[in-house]
N, C-alpha and C positions, 0 to 999 in steps of 0.2 A: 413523209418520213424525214425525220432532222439527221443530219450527217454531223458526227459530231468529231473533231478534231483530235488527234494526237502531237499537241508538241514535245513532250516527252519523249516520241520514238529517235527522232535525231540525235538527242541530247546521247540516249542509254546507248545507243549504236556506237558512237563515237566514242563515250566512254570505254564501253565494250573495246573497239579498237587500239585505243589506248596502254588498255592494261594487256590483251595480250601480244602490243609491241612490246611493250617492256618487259612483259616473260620470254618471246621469243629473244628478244635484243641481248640479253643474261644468257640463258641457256645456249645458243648458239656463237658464243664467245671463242671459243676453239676453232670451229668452221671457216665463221669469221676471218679468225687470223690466216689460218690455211690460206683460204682464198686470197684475203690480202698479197700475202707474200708468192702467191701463185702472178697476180698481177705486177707486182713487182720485180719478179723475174725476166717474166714478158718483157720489161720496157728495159731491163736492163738497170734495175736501180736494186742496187746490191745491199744488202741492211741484214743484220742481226741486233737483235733486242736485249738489252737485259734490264736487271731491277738487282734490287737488296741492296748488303754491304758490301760495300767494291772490296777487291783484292787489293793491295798496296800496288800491284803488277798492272791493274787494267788499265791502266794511262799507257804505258809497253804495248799489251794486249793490243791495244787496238790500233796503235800505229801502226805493229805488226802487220795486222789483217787489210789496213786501207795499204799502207805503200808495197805490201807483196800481192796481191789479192783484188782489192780495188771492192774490201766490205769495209761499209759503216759499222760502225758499233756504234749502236741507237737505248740511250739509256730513257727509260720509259718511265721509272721511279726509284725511289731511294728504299730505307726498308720498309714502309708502309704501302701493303699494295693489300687489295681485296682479289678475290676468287676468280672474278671475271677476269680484272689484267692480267691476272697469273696464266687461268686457259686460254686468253687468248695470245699471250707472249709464246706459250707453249707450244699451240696451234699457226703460230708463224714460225717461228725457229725450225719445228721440226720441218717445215718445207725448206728452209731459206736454208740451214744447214744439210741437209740432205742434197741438196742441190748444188752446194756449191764444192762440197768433198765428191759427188760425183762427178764433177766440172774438173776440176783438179786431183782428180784419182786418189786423192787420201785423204785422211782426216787433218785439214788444216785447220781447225780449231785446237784440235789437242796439241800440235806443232807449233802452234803462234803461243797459246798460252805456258806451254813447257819451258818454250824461250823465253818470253815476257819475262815466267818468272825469273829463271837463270841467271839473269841480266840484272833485276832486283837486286837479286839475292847477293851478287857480285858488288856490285853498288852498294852495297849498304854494308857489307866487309868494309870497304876501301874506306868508308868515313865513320868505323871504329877506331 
């Protein structure tokens, strides 16, 4: 009896492989970030993410947050982002901010940005 060979099966497996990294790799975008910023906590590297159009303030903003706080503000894109960056910025933030207003007992995001703007807003009176 002749044994006859499948080169094909390696190929399709891996193919196979393949494509559902890349569905998993998509779908799991949110997790993803989680986890990320769960590790990142761990080691002590302090980061918040954003994207879009910046506020006139986020240059403030984020001085704010590193010299009182010791967060990065980590801009990941400008307005052009797809659905994965979106949940997975989403899916870090909500740990990385959640964490750090429970570290600091209140919500320091909304306190840095209130000022940030404040501060703008001030500034930009003064050189009318």
């Amino acid at each position: 009896m002749k044994v006859v060979s499948c080169h094909w099966k390696p190929k399709l497996i891996a193919l196979i492989a393949v494509c559902v990294t890349v569905v998993l790799w998509h779908v799991t975008a949110y997790p993803r970030g989680a986890a990320v910023a769960l590790i990142h906590q761990a080691t002590k590297h302090y980061v918040v993410k954003t994207y879009g159009l910046a506020s006139p303030w986020r240059l403030d903003y984020a001085a704010l947050l590193k010299s009182r706080y010791g967060i990065q503000l980590e801009v990941v894109a400008g307005c052009v982002v797809n659905e994965q960056l979106t949940r997975y910025v989403d899916g870090y933030n909500r740990i990385a901010t959640a964490q750090a207003n429970k570290r600091f007992s209140h919500d320091i995001f909304e306190e840095c940005s209130r000022e940030a703007k404040a501060h703008y807003l001030t500034r930009a009176k003064k050189t009318e």
